[in-house]
C-alpha positions in Angstrom: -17.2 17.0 0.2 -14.3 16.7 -2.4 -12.6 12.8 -3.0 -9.1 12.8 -1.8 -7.4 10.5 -3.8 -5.1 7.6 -2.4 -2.6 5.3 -4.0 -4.7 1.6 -5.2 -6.4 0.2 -8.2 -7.5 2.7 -10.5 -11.4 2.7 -11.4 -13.5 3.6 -14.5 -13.7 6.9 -14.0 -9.9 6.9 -13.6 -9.9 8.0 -9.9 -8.3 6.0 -7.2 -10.5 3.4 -5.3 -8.3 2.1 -2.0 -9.6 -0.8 0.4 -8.7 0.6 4.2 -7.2 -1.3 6.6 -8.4 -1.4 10.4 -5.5 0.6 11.5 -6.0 3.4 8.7 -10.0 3.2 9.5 -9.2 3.8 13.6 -6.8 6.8 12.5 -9.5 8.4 10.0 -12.1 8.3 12.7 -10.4 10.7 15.0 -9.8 14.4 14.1 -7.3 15.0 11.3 -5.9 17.1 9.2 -3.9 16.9 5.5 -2.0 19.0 3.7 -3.9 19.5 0.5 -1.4 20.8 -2.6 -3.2 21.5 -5.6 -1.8 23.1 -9.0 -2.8 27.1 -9.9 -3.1 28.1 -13.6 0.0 28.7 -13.8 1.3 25.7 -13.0 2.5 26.8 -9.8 1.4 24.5 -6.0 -0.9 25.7 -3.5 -1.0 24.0 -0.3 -3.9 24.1 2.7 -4.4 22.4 5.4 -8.0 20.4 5.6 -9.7 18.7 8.2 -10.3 14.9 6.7 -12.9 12.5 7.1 -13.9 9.1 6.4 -16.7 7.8 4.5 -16.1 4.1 4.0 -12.8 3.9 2.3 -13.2 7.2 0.8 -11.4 9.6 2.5 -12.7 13.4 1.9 -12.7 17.3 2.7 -14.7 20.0 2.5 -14.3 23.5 0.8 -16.3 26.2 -0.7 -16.2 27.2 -4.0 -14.7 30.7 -3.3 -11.5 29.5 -1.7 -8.2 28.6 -4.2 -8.8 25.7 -3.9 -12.0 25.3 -5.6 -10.8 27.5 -8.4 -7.8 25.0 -8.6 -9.7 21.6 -8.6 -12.5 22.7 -11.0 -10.3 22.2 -14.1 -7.6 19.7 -12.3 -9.4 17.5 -10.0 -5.5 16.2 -9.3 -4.9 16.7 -5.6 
């Protein structure tokens, strides 16, 4: 599973750590999809859509190291 980052207080490994309220959690435990955008090489944006899911206040997605997207986040973790 891959950490998708939110807006909140920034912690020491200067990722993005975000208390969820009730109404977020209730959302985040049904089925749901994002629209991921990450950065090529080049500079230019690649978007996918993800199925999300909760674990605690962490919200995450899964991918496989073949697909862009993987290639992308390795050396830009930015998403």
């Amino acid at each position: 599973m891959f950490l998708l980052p939110a807006h909140g207080t920034s912690d020491h490994d200067g990722g993005v750590s975000v208390t969820l309220n009730d109404s977020a959690r209730r959302l985040l435990d049904g089925r749901n999809f994002a629209m991921v955008a990450t950065l090529r090489p080049d500079g230019q944006p690649h978007s996918s859509v993800v199925w999300i899911d909760r674990e605690g206040d962490t919200v995450v997605f899964s991918l496989t190291a073949d697909k862009q997207k993987a290639r992308n986040l390795a050396p830009d973790p930015r998403v």
